[in-house]
C-alpha positions in Angstrom: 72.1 97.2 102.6 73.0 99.5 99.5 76.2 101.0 98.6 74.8 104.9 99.9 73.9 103.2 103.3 77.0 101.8 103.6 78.7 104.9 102.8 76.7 107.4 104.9 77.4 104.7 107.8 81.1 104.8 107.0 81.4 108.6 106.5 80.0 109.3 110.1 81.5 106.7 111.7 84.9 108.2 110.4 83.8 111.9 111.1 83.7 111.5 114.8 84.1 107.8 115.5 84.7 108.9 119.2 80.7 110.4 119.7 79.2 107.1 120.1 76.2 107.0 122.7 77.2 103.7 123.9 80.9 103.1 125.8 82.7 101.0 124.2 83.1 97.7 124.8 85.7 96.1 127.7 88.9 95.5 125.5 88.2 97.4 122.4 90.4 99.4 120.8 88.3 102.9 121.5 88.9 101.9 125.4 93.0 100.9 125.0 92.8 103.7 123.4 91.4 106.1 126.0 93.5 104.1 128.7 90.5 102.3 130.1 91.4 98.9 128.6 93.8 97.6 131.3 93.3 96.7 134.7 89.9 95.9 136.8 89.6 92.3 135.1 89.4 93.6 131.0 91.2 91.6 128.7 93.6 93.5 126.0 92.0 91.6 123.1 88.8 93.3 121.6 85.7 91.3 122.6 84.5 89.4 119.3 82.2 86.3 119.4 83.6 83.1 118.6 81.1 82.5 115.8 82.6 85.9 114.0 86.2 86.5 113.2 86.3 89.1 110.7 89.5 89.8 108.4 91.5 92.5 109.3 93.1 95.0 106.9 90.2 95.2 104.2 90.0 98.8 104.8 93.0 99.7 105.1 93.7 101.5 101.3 90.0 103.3 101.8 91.3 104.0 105.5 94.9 105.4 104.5 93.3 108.0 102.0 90.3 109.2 104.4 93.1 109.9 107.2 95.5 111.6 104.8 92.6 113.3 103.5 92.0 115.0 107.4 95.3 115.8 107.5 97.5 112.3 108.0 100.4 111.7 106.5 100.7 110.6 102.9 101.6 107.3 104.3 100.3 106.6 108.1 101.7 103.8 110.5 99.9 100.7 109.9 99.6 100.7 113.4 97.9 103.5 113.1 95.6 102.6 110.5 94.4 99.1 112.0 93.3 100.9 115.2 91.2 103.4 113.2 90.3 100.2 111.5 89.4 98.7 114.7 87.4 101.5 115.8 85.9 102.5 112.6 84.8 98.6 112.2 83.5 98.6 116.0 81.3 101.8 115.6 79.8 100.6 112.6 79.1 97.1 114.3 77.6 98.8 117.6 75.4 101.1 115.1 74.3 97.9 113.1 72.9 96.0 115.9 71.6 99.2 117.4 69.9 99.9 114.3 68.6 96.2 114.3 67.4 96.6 118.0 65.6 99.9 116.9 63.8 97.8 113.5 63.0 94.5 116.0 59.4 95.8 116.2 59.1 96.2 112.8 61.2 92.5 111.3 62.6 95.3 108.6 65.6 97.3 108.7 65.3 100.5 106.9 67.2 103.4 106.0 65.4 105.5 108.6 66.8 103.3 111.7 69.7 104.7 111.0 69.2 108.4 110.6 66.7 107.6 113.9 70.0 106.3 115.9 72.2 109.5 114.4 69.2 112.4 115.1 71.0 113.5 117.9 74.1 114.5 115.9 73.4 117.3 113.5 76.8 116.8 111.3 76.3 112.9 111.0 72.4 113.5 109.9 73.4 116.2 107.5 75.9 114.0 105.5 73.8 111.2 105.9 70.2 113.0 104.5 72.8 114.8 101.7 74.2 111.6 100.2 70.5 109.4 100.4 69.1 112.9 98.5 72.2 112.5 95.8 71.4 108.8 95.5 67.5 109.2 95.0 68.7 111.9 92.2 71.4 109.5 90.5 68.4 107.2 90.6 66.4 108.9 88.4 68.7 110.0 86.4 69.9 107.2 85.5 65.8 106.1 85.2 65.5 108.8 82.5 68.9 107.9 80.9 67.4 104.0 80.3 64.3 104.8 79.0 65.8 107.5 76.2 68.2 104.2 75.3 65.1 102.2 74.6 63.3 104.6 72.3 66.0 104.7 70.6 66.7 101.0 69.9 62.8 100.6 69.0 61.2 103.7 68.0 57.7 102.5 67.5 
């Protein structure tokens, strides 16, 4: 998966992280959250398998400047900051296999899995079809750039 991918996953999972089509899992931290974490048998952990335990806090300098970008304070609770974590992290898992689920019939996952699973949400598709158009430009640019360098280190 490329860096632009991974960013226009990011970016609308932190736009509205709360727009999911699925419900979240029993015992994340979107349902503590929301109050429907306790009671009826749910545990208060997040559900994770046991073959993947992921480290926690590797987003939290990226996280810390998005959420005092929309209006945060300077310097947010860490509290705060792992449960955006959590359900910043959760979304883009949930989209992932989703995405994986939608390319099964194909063996590939592309690009276009994704924009397929976010069609539905206009602002998410927007941002998403904006940065891959900005990444296909800085592409060629940079194309153009490294073939003026080599005519100029051997003009034949």
């Amino acid at each position: 998966m490329d860096v632009v991918t991974w960013e226009c996953i990011t970016t609308a999972a932190a736009a509205t992280t709360t727009t999911t089509s699925t419900r979240p899992r029993r015992g994340s931290p979107l349902r503590l959250l929301l109050g429907e974490g306790e009671g009826r048998g749910s545990s208060s952990q997040p559900a994770e398998s046991s073959s993947f335990k992921r480290k926690r806090g590797i987003f939290q300098k990226d996280l810390q400047h998005m959420m005092y970008g929309f209006g945060d304070d300077q310097n947010p609770l860490p509290e705060t900051v792992a449960l955006v974590e959590d359900i910043v992290v959760e979304y883009v898992t949930d989209l992932v296999h989703n995405a994986q689920n939608v390319a099964s019939k194909r063996g590939k996952l592309l690009t276009d899995d994704f924009l397929y699973l976010i069609r539905k949400d206009s602002r998410k598709l927007h941002r998403c079809t904006e940065l891959l158009s900005m990444n296909e430009e800085l592409k060629q640019a940079r194309k153009a750039f490294d073939v003026n360098e080599e005519t100029l280190v051997n003009p034949e």
